[in-house]
C-alpha positions as CSV (number, residue, x, y, z in Angstrom):
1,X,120.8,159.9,69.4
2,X,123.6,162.7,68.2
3,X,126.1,161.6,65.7
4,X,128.8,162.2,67.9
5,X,127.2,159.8,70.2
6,X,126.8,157.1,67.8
7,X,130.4,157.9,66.8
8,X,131.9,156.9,70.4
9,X,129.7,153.8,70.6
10,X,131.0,152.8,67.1
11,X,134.8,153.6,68.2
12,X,134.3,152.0,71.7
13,X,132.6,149.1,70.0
14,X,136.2,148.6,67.7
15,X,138.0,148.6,70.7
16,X,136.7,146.8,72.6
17,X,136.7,144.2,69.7
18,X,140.5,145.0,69.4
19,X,141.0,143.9,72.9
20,X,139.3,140.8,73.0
21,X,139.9,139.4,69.6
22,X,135.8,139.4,69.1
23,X,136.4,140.5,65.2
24,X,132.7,141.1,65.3
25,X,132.5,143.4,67.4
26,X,135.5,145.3,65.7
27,X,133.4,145.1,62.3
28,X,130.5,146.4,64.1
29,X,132.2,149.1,65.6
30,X,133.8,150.6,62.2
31,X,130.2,150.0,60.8
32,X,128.5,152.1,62.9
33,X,131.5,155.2,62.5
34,X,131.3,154.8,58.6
35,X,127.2,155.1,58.7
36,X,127.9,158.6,60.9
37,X,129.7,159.4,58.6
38,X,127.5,159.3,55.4
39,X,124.4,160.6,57.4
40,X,127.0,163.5,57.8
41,X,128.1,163.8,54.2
42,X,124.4,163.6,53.3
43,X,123.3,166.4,55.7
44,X,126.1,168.3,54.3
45,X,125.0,167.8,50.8
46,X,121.5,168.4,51.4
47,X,122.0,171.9,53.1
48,X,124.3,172.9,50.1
49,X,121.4,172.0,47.9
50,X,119.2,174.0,50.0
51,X,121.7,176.7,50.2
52,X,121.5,176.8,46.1
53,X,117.8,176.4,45.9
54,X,117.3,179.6,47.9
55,X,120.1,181.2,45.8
56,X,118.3,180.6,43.1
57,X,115.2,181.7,44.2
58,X,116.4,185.3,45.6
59,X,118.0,186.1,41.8
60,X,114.3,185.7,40.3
């Protein structure tokens, strides 16, 4: 599944706990945003890595 997707499940999810009281299901919902957001940091970092690596090779 996209990150986006997994994004509006996890904001849906923390709504709908916020409606219904089901503090749970709020938890959940911010969990699932926060890991989207570190497999995005971490794809970020890992292309800049990359990005350096084949800087690094094109100067030798």
């Amino acid at each position: 599944m996209g990150d986006s997707v997994d994004k509006a499940k996890g904001r849906l999810k923390e709504i709908a706990g916020k409606i219904t009281g089901h503090e749970r299901l709020e938890a959940e919902g911010k969990t699932d945003q926060m890991k989207v957001k570190i497999r995005e940091k971490a794809a970020s970092v890992r292309r800049r890595a990359e990005g350096i690596r084949d800087s690094l090779k094109r100067d030798h």
